[in-house]
PAKE-343253 format. One record per residue (C-alpha): residue in three letters; x, y, z. Coordinates in steps of 0.001 Angstrom, whole numbers, m for minus. Example, Ala and Ser with C-alpha at 12.3 -4.5 7.8 and 13.67 -1.06 7.14 Angstrom:
> ALA, 12300, m4500, 7800
> SER, 13670, m1060, 7140
//
This chain:
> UNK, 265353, 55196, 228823
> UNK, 263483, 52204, 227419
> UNK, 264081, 49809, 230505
> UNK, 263484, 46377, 230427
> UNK, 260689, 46256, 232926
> UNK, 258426, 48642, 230041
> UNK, 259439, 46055, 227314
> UNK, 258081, 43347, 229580
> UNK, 254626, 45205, 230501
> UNK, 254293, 45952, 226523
> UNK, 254660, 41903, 226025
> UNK, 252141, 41557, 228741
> UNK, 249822, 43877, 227972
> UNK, 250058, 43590, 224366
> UNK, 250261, 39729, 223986
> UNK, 247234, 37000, 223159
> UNK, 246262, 35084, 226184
> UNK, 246440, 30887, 225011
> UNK, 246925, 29459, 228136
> UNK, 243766, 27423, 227712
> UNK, 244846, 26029, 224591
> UNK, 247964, 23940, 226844
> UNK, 247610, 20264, 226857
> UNK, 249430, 19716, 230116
> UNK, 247243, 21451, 232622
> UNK, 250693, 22403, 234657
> UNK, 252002, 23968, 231984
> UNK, 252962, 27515, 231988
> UNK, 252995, 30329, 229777
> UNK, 255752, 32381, 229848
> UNK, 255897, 36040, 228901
> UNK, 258585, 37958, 226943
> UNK, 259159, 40882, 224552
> UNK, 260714, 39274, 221351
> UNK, 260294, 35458, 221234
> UNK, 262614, 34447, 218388
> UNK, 261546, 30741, 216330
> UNK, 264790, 28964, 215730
> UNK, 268382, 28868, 216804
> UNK, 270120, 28795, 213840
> UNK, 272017, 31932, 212279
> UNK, 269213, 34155, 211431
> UNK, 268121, 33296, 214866
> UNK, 271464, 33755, 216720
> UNK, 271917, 36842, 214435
> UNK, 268219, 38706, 215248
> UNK, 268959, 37740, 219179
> UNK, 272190, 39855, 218920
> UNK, 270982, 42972, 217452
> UNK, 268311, 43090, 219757
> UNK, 271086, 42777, 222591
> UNK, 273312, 45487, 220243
> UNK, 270141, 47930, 220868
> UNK, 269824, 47383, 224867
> UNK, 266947, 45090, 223914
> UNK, 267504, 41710, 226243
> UNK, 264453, 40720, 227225
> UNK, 263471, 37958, 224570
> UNK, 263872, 34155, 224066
> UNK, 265153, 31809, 221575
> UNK, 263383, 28679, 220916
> UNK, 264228, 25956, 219509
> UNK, 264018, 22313, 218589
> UNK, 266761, 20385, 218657
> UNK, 269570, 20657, 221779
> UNK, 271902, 22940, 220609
> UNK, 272120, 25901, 218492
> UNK, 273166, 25958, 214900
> UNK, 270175, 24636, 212552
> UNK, 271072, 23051, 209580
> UNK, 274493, 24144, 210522
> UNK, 274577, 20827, 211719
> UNK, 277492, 18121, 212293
> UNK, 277774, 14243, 213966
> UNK, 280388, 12344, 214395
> UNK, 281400, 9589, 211575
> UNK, 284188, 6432, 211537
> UNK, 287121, 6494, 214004
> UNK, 291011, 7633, 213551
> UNK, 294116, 5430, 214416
> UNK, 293565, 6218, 218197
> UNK, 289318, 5709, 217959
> UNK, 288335, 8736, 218166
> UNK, 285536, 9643, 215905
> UNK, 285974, 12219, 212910
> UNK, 283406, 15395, 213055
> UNK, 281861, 15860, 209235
> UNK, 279351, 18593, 208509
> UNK, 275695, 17414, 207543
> UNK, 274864, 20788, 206464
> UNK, 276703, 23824, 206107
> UNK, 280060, 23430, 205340
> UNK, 282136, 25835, 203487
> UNK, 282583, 29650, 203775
> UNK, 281752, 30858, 200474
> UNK, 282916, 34191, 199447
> UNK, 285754, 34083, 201898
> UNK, 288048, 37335, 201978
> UNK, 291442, 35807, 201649
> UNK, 293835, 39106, 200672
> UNK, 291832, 40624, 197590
> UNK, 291811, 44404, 197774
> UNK, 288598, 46398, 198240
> UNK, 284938, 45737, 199122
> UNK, 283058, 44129, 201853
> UNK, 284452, 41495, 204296
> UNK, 281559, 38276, 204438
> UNK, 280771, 38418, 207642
> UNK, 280731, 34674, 207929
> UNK, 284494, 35057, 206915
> UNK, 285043, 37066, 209959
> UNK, 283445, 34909, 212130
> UNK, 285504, 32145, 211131
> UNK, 288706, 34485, 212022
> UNK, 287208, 35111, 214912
> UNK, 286487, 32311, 216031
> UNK, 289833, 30551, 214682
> UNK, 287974, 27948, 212781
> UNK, 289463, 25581, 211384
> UNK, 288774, 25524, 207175
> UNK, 290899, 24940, 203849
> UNK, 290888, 27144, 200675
> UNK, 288302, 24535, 198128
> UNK, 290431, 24466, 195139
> UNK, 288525, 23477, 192277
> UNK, 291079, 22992, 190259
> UNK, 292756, 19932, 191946
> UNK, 290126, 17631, 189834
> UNK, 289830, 14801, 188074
> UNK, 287548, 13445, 186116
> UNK, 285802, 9997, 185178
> UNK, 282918, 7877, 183494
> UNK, 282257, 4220, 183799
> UNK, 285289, 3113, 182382
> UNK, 287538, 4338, 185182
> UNK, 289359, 7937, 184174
> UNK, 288379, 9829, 181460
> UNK, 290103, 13763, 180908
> UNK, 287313, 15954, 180158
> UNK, 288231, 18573, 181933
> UNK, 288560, 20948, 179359
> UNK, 284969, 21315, 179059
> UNK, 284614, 22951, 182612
> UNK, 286949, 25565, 180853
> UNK, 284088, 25848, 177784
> UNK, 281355, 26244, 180414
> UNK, 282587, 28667, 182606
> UNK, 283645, 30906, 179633
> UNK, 279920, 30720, 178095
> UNK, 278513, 31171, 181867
> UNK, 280679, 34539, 181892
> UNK, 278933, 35707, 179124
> UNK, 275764, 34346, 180179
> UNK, 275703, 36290, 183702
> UNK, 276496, 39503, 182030
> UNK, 273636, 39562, 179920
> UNK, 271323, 38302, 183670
> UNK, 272724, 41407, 184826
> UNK, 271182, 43192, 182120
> UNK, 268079, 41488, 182388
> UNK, 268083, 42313, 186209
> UNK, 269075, 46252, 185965
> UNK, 266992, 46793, 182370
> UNK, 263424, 45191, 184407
> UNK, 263293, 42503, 181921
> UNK, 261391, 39601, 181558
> UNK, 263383, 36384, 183704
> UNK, 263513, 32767, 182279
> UNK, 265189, 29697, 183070
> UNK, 268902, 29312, 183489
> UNK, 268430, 26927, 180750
> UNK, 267571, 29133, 178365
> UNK, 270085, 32029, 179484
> UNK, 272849, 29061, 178842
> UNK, 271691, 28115, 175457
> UNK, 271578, 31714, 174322
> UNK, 275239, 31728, 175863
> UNK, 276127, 28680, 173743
> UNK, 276072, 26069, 176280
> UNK, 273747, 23575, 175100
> UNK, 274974, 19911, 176034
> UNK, 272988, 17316, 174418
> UNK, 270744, 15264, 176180
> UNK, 272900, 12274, 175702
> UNK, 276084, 13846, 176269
> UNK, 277187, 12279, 179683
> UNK, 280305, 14318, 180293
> UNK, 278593, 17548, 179170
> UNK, 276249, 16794, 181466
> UNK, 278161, 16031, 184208
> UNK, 280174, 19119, 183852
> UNK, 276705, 21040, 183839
> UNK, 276335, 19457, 186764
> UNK, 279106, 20331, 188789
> UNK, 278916, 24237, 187455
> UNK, 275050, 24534, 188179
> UNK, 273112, 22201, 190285
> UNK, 275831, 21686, 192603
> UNK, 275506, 24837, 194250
> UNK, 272096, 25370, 193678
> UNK, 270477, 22053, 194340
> UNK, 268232, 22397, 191088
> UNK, 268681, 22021, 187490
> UNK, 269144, 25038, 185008
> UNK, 265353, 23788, 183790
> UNK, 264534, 24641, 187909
> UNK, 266465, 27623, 188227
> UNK, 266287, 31477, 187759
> UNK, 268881, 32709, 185201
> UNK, 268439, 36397, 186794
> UNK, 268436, 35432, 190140
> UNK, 270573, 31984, 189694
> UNK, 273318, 34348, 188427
> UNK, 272747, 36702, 190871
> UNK, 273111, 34737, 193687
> UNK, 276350, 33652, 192755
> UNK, 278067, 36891, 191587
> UNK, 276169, 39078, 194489
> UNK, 278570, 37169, 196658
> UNK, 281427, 35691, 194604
> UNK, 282076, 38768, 193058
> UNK, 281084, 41304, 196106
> UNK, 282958, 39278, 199072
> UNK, 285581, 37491, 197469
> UNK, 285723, 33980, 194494
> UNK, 287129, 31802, 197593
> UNK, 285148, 28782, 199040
> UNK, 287021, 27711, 202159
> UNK, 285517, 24118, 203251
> UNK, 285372, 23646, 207076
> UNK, 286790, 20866, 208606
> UNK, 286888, 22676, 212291
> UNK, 286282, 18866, 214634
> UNK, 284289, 21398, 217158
> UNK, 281849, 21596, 213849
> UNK, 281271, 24549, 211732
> UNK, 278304, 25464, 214358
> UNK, 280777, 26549, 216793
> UNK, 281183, 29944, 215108
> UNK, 276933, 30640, 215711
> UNK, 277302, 29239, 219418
> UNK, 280534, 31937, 220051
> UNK, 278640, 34755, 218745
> UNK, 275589, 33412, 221054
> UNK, 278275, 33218, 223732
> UNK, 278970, 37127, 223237
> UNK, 275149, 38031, 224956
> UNK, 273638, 34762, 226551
> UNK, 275047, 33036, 229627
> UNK, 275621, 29950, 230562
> UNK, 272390, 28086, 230861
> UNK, 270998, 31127, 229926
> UNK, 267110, 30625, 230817
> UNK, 266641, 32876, 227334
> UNK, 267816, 29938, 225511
> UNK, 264749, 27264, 225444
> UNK, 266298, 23810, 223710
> UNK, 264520, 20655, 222833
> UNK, 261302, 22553, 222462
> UNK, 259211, 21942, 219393
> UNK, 256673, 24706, 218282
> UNK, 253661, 23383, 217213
> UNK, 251497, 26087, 216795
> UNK, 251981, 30178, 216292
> UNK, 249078, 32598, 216868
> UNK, 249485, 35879, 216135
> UNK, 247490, 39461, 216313
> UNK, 247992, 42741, 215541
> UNK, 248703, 43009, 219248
> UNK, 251077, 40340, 219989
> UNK, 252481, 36685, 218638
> UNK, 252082, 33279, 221244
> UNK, 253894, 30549, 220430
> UNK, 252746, 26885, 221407
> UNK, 254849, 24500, 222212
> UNK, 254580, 20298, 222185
> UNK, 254844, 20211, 225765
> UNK, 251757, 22296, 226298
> UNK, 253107, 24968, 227471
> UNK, 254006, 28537, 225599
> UNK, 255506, 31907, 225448
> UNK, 253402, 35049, 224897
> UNK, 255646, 37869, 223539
> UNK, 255179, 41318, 222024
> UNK, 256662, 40582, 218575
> UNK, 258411, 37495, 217140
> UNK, 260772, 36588, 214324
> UNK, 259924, 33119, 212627
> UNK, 263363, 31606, 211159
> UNK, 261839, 28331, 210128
> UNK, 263333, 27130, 207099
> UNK, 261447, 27304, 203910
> UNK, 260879, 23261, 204073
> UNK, 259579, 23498, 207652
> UNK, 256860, 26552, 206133
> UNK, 255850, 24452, 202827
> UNK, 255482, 21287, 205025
> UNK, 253373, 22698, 207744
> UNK, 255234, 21531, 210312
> UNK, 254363, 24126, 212380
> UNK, 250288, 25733, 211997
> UNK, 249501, 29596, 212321
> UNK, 246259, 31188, 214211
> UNK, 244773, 32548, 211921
> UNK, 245992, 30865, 208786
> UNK, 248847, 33100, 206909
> UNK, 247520, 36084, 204201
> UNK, 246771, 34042, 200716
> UNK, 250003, 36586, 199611
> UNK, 252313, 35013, 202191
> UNK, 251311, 31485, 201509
> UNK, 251370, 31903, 197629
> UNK, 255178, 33203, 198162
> UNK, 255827, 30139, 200306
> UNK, 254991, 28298, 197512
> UNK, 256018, 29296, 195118
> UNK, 259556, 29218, 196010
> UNK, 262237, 26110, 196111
> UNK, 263533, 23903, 198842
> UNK, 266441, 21955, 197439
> UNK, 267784, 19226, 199388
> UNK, 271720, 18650, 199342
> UNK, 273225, 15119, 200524
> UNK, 276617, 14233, 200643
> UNK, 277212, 10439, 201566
> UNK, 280590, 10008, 203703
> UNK, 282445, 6597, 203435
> UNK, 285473, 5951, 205361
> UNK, 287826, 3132, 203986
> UNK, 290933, 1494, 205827
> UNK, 293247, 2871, 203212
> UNK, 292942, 6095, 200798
> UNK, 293145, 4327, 197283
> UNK, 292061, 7261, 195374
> UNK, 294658, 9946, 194495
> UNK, 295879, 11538, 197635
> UNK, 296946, 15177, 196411
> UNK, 293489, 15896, 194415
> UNK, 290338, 17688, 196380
> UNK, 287488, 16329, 194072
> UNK, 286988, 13579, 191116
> UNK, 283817, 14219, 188985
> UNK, 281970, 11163, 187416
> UNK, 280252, 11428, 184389
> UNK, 277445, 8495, 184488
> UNK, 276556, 6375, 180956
> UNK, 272522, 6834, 181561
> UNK, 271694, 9143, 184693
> UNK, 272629, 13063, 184873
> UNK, 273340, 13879, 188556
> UNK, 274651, 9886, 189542
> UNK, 276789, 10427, 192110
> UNK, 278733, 12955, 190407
> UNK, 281176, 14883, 192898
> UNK, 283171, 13058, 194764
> UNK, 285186, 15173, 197596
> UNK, 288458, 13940, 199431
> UNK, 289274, 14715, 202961
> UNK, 292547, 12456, 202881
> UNK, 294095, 15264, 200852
> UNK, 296455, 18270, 202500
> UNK, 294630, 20769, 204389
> UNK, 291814, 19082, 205451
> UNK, 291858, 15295, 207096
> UNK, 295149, 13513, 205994
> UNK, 295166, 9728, 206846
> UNK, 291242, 9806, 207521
> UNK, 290392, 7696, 204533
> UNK, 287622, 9746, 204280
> UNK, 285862, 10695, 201097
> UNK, 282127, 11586, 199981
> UNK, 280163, 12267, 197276
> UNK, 277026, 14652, 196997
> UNK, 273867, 14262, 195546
> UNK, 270916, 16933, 195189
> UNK, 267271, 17368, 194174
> UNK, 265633, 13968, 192810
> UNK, 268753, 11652, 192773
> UNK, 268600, 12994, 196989
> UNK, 265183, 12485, 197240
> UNK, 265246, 8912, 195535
> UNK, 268559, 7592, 197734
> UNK, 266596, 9202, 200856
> UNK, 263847, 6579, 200285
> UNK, 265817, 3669, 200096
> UNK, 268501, 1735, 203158
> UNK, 271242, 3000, 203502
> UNK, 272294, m893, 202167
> UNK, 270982, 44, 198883
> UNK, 272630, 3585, 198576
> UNK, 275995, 1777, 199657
> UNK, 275640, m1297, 196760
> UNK, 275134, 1471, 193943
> UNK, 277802, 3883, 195853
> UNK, 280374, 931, 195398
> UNK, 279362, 448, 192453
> UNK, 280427, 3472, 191256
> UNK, 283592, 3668, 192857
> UNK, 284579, 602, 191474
> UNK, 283904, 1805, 188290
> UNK, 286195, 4876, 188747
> UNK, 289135, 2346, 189470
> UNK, 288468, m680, 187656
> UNK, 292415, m1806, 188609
> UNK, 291979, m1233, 192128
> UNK, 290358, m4108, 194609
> UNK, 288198, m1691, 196765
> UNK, 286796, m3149, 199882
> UNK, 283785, m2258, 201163
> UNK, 283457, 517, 203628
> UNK, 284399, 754, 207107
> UNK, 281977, 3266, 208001
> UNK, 278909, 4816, 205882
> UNK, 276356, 7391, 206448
> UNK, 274653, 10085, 205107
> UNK, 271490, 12482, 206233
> UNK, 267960, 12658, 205009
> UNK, 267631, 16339, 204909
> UNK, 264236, 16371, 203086
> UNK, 262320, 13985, 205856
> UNK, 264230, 15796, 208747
> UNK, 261246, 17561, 210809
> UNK, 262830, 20677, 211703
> UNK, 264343, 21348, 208249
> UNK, 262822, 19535, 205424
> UNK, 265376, 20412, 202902
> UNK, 268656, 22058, 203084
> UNK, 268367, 25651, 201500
> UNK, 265889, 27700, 199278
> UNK, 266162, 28229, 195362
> UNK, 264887, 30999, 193467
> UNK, 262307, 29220, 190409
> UNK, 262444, 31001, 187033
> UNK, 259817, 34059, 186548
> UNK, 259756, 34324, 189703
> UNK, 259780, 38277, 190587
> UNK, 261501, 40246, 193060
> UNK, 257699, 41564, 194087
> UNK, 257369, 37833, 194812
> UNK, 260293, 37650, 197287
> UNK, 259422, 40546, 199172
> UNK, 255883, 38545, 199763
> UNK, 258116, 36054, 201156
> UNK, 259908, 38072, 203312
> UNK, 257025, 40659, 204637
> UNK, 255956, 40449, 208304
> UNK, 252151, 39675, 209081
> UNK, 251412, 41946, 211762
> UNK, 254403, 41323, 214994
> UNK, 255071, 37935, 213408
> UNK, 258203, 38775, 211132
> UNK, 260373, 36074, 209084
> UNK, 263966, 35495, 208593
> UNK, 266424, 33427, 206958
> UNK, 268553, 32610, 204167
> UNK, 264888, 32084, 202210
> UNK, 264903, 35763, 202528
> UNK, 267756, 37070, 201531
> UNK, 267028, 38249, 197957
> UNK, 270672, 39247, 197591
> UNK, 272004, 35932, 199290
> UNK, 269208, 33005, 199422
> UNK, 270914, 29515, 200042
> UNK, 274137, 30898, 201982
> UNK, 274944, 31472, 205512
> UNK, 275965, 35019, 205179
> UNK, 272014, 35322, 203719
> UNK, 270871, 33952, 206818
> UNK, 273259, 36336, 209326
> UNK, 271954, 39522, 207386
> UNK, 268377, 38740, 207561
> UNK, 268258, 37672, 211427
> UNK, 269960, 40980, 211830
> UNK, 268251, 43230, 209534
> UNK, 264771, 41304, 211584
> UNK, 266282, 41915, 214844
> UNK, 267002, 45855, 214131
> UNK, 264191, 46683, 212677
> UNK, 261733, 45431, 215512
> UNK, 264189, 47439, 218121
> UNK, 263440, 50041, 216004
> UNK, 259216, 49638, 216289
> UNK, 259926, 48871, 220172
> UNK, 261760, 51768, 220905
> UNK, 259229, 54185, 218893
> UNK, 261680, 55058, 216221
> UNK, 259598, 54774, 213193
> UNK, 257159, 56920, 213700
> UNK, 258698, 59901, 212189
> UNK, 260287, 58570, 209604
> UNK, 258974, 59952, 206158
> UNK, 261848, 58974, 203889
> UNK, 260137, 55729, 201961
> UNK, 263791, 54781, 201379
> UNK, 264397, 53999, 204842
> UNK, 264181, 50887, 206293
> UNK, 261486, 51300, 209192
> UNK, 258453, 49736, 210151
> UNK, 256490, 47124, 208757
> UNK, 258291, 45124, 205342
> UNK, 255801, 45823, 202312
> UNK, 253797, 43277, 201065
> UNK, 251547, 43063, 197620
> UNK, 248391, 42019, 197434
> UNK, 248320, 41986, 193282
> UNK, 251497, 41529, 191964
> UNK, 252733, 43110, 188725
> UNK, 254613, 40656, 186966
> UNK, 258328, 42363, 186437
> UNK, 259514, 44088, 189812
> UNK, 261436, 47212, 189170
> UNK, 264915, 47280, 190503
> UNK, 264916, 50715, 191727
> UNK, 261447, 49904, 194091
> UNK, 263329, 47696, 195910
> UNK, 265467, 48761, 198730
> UNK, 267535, 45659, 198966
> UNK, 269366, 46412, 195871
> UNK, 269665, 50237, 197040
> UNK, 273207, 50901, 196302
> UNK, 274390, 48511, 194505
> UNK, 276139, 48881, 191054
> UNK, 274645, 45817, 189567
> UNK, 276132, 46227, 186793
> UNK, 279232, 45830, 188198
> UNK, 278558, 42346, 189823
> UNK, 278672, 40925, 186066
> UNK, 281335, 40800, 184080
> UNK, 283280, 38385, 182096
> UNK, 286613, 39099, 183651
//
């Protein structure tokens, strides 16, 4: 039996000693088998399939004071009785949800939120509107003209992907498709807009057609086309903390909060983490969940410095940033029975474009609550000005979509600044054009016990929540696997044992059928125009 007491003399003996290295001379360094970065869901996730294989003997650190990463939520403006409303910073919707379509896989994320009986309404994006400076303008035919071009455009991605073709922007996989909105087309472009960058934080210019497409049909098309936006007042994180709940106890001394890691050092023997308060934990293997942001911004340093292929695939991939700015008002003036309104600005692509309502049925009725999402540069310009300015050209705006209505100024304002937020710096990965699946796996590979996970990882599912789950999991399994021995006889390539590969040269296209992430998978299937 692999006991607990052998896991913890493999940490010991196996682990770097960098108790010298603490600042606070009373500091300690603690000693465990699996020391997992991060309590978000990769981090939750890994933690639980350690427990799954009789593994307990690890920790979880992480920064901030609970668990959920940029599942994240605060509280924002006040109801009738003044009692504050709970809005989601980060995460917030369920995408892929299973909601009674026949056949396939159930997003585990979906179950979860059954589980878990969060609270969440079906996003129907047909309840829209749309607008341009002159108050409301119907254009909403031409999100029927883009989505039938898109259709044919991820079919041919798919062909791209499966055939071990050359990739190119999403721009280009558009215009071959027919969509090709001129550059001073505003309503084109806001459609573009709300199609594209809003669920990929980048432009088509920014994005991977193969992979952009991918993304989306790999779990539109494989879990379910339903979006289900969470409006659960115990915050969307509350599904991560039950799971957590299902193997740690209450003040669980596993669970290390309000620690920031400043420092990882790792061997071929062992991984020891340092933290700001001097003191560390020394631990046989350990899974690094840092966001993508946190890795680019070096936030955190590594002992010695990462392989020139890990850092090049750090690089070389996308952090988007995703802000949506909440304003509560003492009445709900817009329409009350419509879920978003779409704004097509006279000079700027991407001006505060989406507007979402939580005054309408199903999700906060008589909160006067509405907000309105910007990504990429328009985020990173509003994150570098007051949150006075953001609120004058907000107005602004909103006065422009109801030129016969006498809008007051908000009662309550706020949005995040996900980019300058130390633990995150950004709110989820992209995947750049020409960017190859060898690529990715560089991104994903462990360098010696120091593994990764995350939704950065995921090549099937990079930017959702699900991506995260899997890869904490997958993380989590594969180093009970190397602790418990079971690798060592493996011979079949195809399974998924021991160390992740890694590629010194790469080869420019990355055949599909290499790649055991896509092992199974009719990818044909996952594009079609129906």
């Amino acid at each position: 039996m692999f006991t607990k007491g052998l896991l913890t003399a493999l940490a010991v003996q196996s682990c770097v000693a960098a108790v010298s290295k603490a600042r606070d001379e009373h500091a300690s360094c603690t000693k465990t088998t699996v020391a997992i970065l991060g309590g978000g869901m990769a981090g939750v996730a890994a933690a639980q399939a350690l427990h799954n294989s009789s593994i307990d003997d690890f920790v979880i650190i992480e920064y901030r004071d609970t668990l959920g990463g940029r599942v994240a939520h605060t509280d924002f403006g006040k109801d009738e009785n003044g009692k504050p409303y709970t809005v989601e910073l980060g995460a917030n919707w369920v995408c892929g949800a299973r909601i009674g379509l026949a056949g396939g896989p159930e997003n585990p994320i979906w179950t979860f939120a059954k589980k878990w009986n969060l609270n969440n309404t079906y996003s129907n994006y047909s309840s829209i509107l749309t607008y341009d400076e002159n108050g409301f303008n119907d254009y909403a035919s031409m999100l029927d003209e883009f989505e039938d071009m898109y259709d044919e455009a991820s079919e041919q991605a798919g062909i791209l992907l499966k055939e071990n073709l050359q990739d190119q922007t999403a721009r280009t996989g558009l215009a071959l498709a027919g969509w090709r909105p001129k550059i001073d087309d505003m309503k084109a472009q806001a459609v573009e807009w709300w199609e594209w960058d809003w669920e990929d934080a980048y432009s088509p210019e920014e994005s991977s057609f193969i992979f952009g497409a991918a993304g989306e049909n790999l779990t539109f098309n494989q879990f379910s086309d339903a979006n289900n936006y969470v409006w659960d007042q115990r915050g969307y994180n509350h599904l991560i903390k039950g799971e957590a709940s299902t193997f740690l106890k209450k003040n669980d001394p596993r669970l290390q909060l309000n620690s920031i890691i400043t420092n990882v050092t790792y061997t071929d023997s062992g991984v020891t983490i340092h933290k700001k308060d001097g003191s560390c934990v020394q631990a046989a293997y350990a899974v690094c969940t840092f966001s993508l942001g946190v890795l680019q911004n070096n936030a955190v340093s590594f002992s010695p410095k990462l392989p020139y292929w890990k850092r090049t695939a750090i690089e070389k991939f996308s952090m988007g940033t995703y802000t949506k700015i909440f304003l509560q008002f003492n009445e709900t003036f817009w329409p009350r029975d419509t879920q978003y309104f779409l704004y097509a600005d006279p000079t700027t692509r991407g001006y505060y474009p989406v507007w979402q309502s939580l005054s309408a049925p199903g999700f906060l009725p008589e909160s006067n609550v509405i907000f309105v999402t910007v990504v990429s540069q328009e985020a990173y310009r509003i994150e570098r000005q007051s949150d006075e300015e953001t609120k004058a050209e907000v107005m602004k705006v909103l006065r422009d979509m109801y030129p016969e209505k006498d809008i007051p100024d908000p009662i309550a304002f706020m949005y995040p600044r996900w980019t300058t937020t130390p633990w995150a710096h950004g709110s989820y990965s992209n995947w750049p054009p020409s960017t190859t699946l060898e690529m990715h796996e560089n991104l994903r590979a462990n360098v010696n016990r120091l593994w990764f996970a995350g939704e950065a990882t995921s090549a099937q599912y990079f930017g959702f929540l699900h991506g995260a789950w899997f890869e904490g999991q997958d993380a989590g399994e594969q180093i009970a696997k190397l602790l418990k021995d079971e690798c060592k006889n493996v011979s079949d390539t195809s399974v998924d044992c021991g160390d992740r590969r890694y590629y010194d040269t790469l080869h420019g296209s990355s055949p599909l059928a290499d790649y055991s992430v896509f092992d199974g998978w009719e990818v044909s299937s996952f594009y079609s125009s129906s």
